[in-house]
C-alpha positions in Angstrom: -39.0 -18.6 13.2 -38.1 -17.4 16.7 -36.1 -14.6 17.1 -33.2 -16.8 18.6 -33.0 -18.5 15.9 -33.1 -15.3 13.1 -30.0 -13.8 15.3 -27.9 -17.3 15.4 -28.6 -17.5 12.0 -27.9 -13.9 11.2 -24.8 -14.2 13.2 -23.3 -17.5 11.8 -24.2 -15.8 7.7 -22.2 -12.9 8.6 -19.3 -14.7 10.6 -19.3 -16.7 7.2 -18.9 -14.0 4.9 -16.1 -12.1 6.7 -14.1 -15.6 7.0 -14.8 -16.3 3.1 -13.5 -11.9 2.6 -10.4 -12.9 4.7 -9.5 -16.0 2.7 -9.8 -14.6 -0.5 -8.5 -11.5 -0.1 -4.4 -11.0 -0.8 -1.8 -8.8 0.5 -0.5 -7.6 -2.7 -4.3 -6.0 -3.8 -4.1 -4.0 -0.2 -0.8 -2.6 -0.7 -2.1 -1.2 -4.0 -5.2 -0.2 -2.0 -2.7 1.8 0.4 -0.5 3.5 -2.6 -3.6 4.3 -4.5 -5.6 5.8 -1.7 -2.5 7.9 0.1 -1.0 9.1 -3.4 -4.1 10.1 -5.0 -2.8 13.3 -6.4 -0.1 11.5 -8.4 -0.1 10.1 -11.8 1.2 6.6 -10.8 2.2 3.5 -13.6 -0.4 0.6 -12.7 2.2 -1.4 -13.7 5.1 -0.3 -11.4 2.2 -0.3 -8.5 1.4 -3.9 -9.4 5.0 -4.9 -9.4 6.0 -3.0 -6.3 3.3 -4.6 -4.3 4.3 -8.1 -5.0 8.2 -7.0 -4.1 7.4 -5.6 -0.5 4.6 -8.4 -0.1 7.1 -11.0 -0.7 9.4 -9.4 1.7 7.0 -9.7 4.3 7.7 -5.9 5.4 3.9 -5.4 6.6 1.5 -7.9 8.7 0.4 -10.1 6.5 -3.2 -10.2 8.8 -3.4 -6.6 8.5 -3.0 -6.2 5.0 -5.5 -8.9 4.3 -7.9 -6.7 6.9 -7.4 -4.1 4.4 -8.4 -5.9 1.3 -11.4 -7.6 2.8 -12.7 -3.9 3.9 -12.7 -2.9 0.4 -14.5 0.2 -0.1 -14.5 1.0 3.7 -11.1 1.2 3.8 -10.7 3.1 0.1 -13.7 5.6 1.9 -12.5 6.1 5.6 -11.4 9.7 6.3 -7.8 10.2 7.1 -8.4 11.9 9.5 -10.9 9.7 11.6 -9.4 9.0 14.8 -11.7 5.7 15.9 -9.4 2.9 17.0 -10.2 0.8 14.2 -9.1 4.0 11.3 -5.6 4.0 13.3 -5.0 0.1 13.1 -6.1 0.1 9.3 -4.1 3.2 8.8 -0.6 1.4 10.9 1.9 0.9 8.3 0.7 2.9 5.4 3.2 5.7 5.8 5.9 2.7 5.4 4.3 1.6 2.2 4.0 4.8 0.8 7.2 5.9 1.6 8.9 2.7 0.5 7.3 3.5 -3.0 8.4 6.6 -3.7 12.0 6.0 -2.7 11.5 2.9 -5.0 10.3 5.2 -7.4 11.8 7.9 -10.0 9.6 10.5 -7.9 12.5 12.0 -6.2 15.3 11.7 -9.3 13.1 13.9 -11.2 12.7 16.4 -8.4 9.1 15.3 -7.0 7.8 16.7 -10.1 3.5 15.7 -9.3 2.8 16.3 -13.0 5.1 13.6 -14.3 4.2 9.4 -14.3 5.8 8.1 -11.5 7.5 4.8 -12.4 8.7 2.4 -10.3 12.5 1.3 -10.5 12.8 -1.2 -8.5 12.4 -2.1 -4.4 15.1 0.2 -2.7 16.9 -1.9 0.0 19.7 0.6 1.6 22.3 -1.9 2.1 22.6 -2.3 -1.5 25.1 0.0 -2.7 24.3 3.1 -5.6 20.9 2.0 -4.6 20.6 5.6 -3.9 17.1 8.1 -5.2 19.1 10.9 -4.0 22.3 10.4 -5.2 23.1 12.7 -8.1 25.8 11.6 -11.2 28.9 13.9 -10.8 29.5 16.1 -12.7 33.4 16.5 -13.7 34.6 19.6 -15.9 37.9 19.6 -17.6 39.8 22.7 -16.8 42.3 22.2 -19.8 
């Protein structure tokens, strides 16, 4: 076999493979990829995470390419320093704070004081133009003087 031929070959193989990782891979497995690899220091219901990713994927919030780039990376994305600073670590890494931080306002995280050690569940997706859709807001309070 000529060399030509071993590289064309080589070439076509692994043009194959990365078509076959982007068509099976799904938006909703990257987004629990991004929560998962951001909030590592949380105690997190797989659940709630499994749930939240099919809400925001179904809103269509994140590039649907790029989140299926994440999946098909796999472990190179779940291994890549945060702090790398290659082009290709700052386009994998666009849009995770939005996904992170869309969970935990979705979350109980902040109505139990962003407590680490407890579970964080997820409520439900937090859209601000729904009203009393508020983490932050606190129940009042009202004390009879009488």
């Amino acid at each position: 076999m000529k060399r030509r031929t071993f590289l064309i070959a080589a070439a076509a193989g692994l043009g194959g493979l990365i078509t076959w990782r982007l068509s099976s891979s799904k938006e909703e497995a990257a987004i629990v990829k991004v929560i998962h690899k951001q909030l590592h220091y949380l105690k997190l219901d797989e659940a709630g995470v499994q749930r939240f990713a099919l809400d925001i994927s179904a809103r269509k919030v994140i590039s649907n390419l790029r989140l299926r780039i994440i999946d098909a990376a796999g472990g190179l994305y779940t291994h890549l320093s945060p702090k790398a600073d290659s082009k290709v670590a700052k386009a994998l890494r666009h849009g995770e704070d939005r996904i992170v931080t869309q969970y935990l306002i979705s979350s109980d995280f902040f109505i139990h004081g962003a407590d680490k050690s407890r579970v964080v569940n997820y409520l439900g997706y937090y859209d601000p133009l729904v009203p009393c859709n508020n983490p932050f807001a606190r129940p009042v309070i009202v004390e009879s003087t009488l």
